[in-house]
GUZADREN-311269 format. One record per residue (C-alpha): residue in three letters; y, x, z. Coordinates in pm, 1 decimal, decimal comma, m for minus. Example, Ala and Ser with C-alpha at 12.3 -4.5 7.8 and 13.67 -1.06 7.14 Angstrom:
{res:Ala	Y:m450,0	X:1230,0	Z:780,0}
{res:Ser	Y:m106,0	X:1367,0	Z:714,0}
% end
This chain:
{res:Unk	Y:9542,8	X:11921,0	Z:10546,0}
{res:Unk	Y:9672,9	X:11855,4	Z:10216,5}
{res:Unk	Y:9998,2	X:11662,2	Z:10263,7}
{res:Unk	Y:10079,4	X:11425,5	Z:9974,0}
{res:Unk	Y:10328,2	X:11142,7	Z:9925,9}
{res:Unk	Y:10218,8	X:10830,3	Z:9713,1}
{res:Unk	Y:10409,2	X:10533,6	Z:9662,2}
{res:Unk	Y:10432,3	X:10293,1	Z:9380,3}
{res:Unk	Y:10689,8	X:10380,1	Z:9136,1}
{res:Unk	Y:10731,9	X:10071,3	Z:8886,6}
{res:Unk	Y:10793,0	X:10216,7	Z:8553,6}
{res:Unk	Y:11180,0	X:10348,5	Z:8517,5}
{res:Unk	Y:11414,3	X:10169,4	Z:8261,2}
{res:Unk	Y:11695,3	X:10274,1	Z:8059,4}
{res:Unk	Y:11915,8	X:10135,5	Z:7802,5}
{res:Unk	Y:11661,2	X:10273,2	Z:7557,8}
{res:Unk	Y:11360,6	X:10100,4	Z:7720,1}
{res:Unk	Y:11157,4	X:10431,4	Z:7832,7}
{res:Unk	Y:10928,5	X:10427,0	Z:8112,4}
{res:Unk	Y:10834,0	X:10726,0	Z:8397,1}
{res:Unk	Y:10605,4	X:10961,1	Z:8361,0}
{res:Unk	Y:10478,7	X:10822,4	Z:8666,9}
{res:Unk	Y:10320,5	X:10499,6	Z:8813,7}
{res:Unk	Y:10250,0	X:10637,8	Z:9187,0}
{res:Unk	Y:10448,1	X:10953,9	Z:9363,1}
{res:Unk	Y:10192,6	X:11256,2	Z:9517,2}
{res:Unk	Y:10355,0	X:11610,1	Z:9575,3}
{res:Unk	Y:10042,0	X:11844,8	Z:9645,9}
{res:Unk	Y:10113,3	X:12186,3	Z:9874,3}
{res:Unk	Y:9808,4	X:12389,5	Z:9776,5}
{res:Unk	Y:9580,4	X:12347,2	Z:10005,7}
{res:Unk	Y:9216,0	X:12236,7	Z:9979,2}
{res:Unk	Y:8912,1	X:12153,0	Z:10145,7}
{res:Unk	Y:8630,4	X:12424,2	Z:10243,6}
{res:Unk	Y:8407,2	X:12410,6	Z:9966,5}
{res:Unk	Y:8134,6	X:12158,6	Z:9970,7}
{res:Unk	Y:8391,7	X:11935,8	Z:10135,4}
{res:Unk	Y:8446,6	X:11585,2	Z:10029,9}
{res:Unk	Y:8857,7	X:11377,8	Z:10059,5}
{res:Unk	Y:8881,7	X:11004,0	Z:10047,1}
{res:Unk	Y:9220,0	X:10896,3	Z:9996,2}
{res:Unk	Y:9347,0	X:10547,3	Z:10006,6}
{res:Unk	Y:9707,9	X:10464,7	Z:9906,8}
{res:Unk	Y:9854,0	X:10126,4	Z:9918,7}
{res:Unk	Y:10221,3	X:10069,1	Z:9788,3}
{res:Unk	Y:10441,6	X:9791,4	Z:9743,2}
{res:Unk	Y:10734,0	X:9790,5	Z:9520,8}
{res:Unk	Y:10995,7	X:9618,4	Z:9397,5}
{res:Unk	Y:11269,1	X:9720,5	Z:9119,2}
{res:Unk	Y:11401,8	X:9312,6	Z:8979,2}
{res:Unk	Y:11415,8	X:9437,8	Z:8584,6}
{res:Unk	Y:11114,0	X:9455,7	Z:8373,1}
{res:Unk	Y:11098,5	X:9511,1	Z:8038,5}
{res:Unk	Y:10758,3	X:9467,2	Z:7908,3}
{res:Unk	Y:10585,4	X:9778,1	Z:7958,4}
{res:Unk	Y:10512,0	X:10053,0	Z:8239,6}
{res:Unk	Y:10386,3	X:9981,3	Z:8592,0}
{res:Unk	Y:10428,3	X:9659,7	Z:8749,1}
{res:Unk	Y:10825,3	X:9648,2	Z:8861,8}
{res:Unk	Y:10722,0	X:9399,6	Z:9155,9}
{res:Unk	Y:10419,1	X:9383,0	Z:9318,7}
{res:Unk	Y:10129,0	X:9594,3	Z:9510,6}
{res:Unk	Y:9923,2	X:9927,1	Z:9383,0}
{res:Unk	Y:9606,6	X:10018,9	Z:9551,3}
{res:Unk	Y:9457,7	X:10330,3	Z:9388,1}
{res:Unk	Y:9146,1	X:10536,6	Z:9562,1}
{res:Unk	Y:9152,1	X:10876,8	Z:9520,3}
{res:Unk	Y:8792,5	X:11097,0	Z:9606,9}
{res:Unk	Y:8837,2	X:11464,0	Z:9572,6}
{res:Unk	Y:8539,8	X:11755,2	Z:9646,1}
{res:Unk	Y:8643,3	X:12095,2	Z:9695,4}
{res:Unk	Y:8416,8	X:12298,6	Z:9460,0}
{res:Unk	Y:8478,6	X:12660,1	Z:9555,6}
{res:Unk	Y:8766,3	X:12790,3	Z:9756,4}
{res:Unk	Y:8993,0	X:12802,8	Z:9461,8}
{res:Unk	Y:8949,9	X:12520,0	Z:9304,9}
{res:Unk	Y:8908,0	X:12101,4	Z:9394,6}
{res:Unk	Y:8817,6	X:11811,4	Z:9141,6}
{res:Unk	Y:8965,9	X:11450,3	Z:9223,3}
{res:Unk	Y:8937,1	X:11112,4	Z:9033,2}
{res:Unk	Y:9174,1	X:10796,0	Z:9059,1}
{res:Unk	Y:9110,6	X:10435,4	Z:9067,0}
{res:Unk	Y:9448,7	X:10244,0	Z:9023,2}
{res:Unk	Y:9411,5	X:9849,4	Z:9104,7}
{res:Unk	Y:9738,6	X:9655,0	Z:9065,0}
{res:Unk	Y:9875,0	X:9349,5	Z:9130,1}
{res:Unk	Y:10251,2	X:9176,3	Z:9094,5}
{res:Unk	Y:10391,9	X:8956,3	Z:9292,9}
{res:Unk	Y:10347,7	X:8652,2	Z:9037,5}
{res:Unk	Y:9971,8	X:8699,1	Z:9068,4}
{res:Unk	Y:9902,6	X:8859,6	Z:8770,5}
{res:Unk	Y:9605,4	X:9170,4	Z:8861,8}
{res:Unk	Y:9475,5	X:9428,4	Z:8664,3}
{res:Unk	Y:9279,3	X:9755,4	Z:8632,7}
{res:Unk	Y:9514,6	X:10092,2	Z:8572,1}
{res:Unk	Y:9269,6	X:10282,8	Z:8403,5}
{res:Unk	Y:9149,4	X:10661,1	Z:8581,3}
{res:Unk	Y:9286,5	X:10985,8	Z:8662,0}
{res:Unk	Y:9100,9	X:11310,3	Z:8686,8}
{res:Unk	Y:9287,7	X:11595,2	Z:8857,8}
{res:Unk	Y:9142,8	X:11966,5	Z:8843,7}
{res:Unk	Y:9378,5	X:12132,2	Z:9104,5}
{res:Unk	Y:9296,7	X:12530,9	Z:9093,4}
{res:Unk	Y:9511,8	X:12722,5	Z:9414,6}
{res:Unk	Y:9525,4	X:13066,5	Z:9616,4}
{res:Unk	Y:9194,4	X:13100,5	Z:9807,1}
{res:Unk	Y:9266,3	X:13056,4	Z:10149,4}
{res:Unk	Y:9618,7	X:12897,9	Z:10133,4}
{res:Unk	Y:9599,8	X:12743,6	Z:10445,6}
{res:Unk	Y:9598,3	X:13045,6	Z:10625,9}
{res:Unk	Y:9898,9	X:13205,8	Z:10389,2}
{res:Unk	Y:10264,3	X:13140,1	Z:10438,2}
{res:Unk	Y:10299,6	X:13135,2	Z:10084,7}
{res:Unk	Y:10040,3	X:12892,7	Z:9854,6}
{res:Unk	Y:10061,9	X:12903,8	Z:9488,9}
{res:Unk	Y:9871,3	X:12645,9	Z:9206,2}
{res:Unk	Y:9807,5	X:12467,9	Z:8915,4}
{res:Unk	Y:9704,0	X:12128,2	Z:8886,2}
{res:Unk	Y:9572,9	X:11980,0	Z:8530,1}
{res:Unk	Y:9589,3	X:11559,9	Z:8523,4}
{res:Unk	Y:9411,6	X:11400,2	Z:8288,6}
{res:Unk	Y:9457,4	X:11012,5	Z:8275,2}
{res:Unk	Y:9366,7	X:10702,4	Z:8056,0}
{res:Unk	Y:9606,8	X:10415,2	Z:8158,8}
{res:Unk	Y:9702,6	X:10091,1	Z:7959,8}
{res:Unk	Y:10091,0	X:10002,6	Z:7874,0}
{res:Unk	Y:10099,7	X:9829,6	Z:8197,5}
{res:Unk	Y:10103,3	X:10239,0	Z:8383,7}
{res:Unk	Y:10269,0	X:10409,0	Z:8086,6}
{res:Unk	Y:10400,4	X:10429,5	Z:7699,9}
{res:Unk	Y:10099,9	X:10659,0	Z:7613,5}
{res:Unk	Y:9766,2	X:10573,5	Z:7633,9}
{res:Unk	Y:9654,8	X:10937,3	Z:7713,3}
{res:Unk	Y:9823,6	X:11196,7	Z:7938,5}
{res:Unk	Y:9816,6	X:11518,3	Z:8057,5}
{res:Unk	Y:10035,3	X:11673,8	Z:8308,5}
{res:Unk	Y:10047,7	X:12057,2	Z:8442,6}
{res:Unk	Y:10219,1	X:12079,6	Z:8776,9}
{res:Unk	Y:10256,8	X:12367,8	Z:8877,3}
{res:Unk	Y:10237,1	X:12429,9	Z:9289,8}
{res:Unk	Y:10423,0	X:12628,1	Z:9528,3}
{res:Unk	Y:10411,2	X:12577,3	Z:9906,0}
{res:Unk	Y:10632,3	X:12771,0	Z:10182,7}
{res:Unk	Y:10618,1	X:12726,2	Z:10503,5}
{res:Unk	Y:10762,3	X:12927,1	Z:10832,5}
{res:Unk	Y:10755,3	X:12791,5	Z:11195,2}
{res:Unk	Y:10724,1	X:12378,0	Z:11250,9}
{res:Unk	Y:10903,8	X:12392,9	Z:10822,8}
{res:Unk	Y:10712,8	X:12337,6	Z:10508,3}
{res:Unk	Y:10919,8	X:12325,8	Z:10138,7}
{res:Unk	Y:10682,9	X:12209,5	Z:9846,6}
{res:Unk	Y:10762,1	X:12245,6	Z:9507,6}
{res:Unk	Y:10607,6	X:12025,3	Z:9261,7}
{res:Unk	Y:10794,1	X:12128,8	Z:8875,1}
{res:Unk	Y:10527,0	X:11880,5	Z:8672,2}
{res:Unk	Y:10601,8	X:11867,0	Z:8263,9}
{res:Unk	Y:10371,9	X:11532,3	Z:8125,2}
{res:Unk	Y:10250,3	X:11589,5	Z:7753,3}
{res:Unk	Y:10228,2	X:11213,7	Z:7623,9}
{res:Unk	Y:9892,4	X:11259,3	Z:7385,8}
{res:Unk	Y:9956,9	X:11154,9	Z:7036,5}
{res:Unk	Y:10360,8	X:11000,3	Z:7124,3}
{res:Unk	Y:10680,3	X:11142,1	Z:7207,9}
{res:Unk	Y:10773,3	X:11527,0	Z:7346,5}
{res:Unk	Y:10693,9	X:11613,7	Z:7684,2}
{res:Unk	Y:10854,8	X:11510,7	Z:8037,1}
{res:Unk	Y:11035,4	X:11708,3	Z:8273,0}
{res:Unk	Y:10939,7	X:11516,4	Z:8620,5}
{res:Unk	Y:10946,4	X:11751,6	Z:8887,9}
{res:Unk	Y:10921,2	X:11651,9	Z:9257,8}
{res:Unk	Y:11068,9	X:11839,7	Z:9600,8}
{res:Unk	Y:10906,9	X:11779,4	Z:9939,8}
{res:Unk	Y:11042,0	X:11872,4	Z:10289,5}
{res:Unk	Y:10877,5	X:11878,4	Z:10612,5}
{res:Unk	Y:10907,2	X:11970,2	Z:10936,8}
{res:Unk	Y:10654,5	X:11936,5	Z:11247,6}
{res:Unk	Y:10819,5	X:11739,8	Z:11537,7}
{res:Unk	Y:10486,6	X:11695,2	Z:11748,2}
{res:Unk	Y:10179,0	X:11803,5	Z:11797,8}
{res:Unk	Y:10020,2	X:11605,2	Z:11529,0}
{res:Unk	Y:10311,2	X:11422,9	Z:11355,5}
{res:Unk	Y:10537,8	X:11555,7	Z:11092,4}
{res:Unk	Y:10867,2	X:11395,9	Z:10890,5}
{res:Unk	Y:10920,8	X:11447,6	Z:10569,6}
{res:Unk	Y:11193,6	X:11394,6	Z:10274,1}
{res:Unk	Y:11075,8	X:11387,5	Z:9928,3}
{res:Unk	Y:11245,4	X:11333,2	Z:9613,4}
{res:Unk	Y:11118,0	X:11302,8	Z:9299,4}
{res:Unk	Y:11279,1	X:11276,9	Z:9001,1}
{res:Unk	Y:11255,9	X:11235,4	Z:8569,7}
{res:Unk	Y:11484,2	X:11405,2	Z:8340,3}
{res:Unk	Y:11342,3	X:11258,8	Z:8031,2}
{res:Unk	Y:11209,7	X:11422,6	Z:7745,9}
{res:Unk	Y:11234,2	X:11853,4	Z:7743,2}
{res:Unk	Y:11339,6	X:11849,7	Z:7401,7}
{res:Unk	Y:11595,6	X:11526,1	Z:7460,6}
{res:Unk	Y:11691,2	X:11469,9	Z:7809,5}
{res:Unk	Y:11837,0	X:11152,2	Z:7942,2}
{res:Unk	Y:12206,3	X:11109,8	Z:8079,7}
{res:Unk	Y:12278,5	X:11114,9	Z:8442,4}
{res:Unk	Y:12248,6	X:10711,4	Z:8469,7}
{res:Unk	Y:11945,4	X:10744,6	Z:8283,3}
{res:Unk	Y:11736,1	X:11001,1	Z:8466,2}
{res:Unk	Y:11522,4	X:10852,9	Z:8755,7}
{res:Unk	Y:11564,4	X:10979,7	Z:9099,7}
{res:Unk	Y:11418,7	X:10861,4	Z:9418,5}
{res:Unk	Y:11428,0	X:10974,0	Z:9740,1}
{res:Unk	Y:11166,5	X:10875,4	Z:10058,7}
{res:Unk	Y:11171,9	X:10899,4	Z:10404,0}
{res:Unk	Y:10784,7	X:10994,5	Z:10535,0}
{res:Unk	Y:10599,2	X:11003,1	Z:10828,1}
{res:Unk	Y:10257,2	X:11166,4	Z:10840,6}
{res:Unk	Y:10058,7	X:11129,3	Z:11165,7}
{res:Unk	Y:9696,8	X:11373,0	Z:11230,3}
{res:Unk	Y:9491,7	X:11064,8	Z:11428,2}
{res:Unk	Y:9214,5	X:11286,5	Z:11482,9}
{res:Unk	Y:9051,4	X:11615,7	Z:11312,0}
{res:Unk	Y:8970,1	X:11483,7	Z:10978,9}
{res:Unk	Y:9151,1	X:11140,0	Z:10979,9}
{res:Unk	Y:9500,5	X:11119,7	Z:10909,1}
{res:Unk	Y:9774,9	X:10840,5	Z:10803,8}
{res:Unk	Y:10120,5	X:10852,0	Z:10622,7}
{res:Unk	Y:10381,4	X:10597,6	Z:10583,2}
{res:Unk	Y:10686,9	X:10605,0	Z:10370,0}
{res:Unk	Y:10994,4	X:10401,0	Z:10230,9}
{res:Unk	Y:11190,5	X:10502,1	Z:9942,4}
{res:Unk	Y:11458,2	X:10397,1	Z:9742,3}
{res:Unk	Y:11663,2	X:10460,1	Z:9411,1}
{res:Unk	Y:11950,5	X:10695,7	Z:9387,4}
{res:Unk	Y:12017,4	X:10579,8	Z:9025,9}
{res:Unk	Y:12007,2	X:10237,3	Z:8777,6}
{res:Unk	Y:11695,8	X:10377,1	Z:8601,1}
{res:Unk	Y:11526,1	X:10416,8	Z:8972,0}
{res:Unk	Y:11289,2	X:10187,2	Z:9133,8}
{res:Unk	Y:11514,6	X:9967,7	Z:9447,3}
{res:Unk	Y:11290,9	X:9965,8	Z:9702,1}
{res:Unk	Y:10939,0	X:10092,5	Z:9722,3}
{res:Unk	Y:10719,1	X:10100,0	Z:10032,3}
{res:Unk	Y:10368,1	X:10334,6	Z:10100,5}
{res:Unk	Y:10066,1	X:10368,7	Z:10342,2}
{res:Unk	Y:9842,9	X:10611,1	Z:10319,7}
{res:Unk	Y:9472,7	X:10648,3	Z:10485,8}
{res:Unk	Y:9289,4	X:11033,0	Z:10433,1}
{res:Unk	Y:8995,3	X:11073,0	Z:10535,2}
{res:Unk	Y:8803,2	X:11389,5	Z:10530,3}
{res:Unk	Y:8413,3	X:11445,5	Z:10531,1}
% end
């Protein structure tokens, strides 16, 4: 099963006005479907931050986003996004597409060491992020040893046509407690711009408390709560999570 996090993150502000590179949170740990396999993933988040400044995610409100991935050849899985928001005043709204091309060792799930590469494509309005076009390489590597599992997530985001690129990297930690549940910490965080990184009280860093539950072979759940280790972090931010695999 391929364990990821989501969770609305509503964009980040500083005293300079600059948004995340990210509107939801999703560590990936390598692993993919058999090929010919088919992932329907269904994330619903609530949020809430009590600044907004204009532009970014919605700072208060809810994020549904469907996510349908198919496992091409053991190496390699394709996934598109749907993003639908909506803030608490009412206000909803479309958040554009993502395509993901995750490529990863063949038969990682059977390795206690998984290595990858995902490439992110995405088209998202002001409302998700400061640049229309996006593409982020995150690169994957995935330990695990006994009931532990350490994922490391080190994503850089190349804004198309604006600024230098991000330095978001994320950091998940698991370990098995039952049969078929697992708890998790995950942190993820934004140093700003590679060329220009922000100040300590500027960099956004937020760490969540998971819970992912196996309900049967190819049906799973997650639920999370996070919150904001700095001013430029979302406060709060909630998560479930419904995979389903075909």
């Amino acid at each position: 099963m391929r364990l990821a996090a989501t969770a609305l993150v509503l964009a980040l502000l500083t005293g300079s006005v600059r948004a995340a590179v990210f509107d939801e949170f999703q560590i990936f740990d390598g692993r993919i479907a058999e090929p010919g396999g088919v992932d329907l993933n269904l994330h619903l988040n609530a949020g809430r931050h009590g600044i907004r400044d204009g532009q970014g995610a919605p700072r208060n409100g809810l994020l549904l986003t469907t996510e349908i991935g198919y496992a091409t050849t053991p190496w390699h899985e394709v996934a598109v996004y749907f993003p639908v928001a909506r803030e608490f005043s009412g206000d909803l709204f479309g958040g554009g597409f993502k395509l993901r091309n995750s490529f990863v060792t063949p038969g990682a799930g059977d390795r206690p060491l998984a290595a990858g590469l995902d490439i992110e494509l995405r088209r998202q309005s002001f409302r998700f992020s400061s640049a229309d076009w996006a593409l982020t390489l995150r690169p994957i590597l995935d330990l695990r040893t006994g009931p532990w599992q350490l994922i490391l997530n080190p994503g850089v985001e190349f804004p198309l046509g604006r600024a230098g690129p991000v330095f978001a990297p994320a950091i998940r930690g698991v370990r098995r407690v039952a049969e078929t549940v697992w708890l998790g910490l995950e942190h993820y965080m934004d140093f700003g711009r590679i060329d220009r990184p922000e100040a300590p009280r500027g960099q956004a860093h937020q760490l969540f408390l998971t819970t992912d539950i196996r309900l049967a072979e190819k049906l799973a759940v997650q639920f999370g709560v996070g919150h904001g280790l700095t001013h430029a972090s979302d406060r709060w931010a909630g998560k479930f999570m419904l995979l389903v695999d075909f």
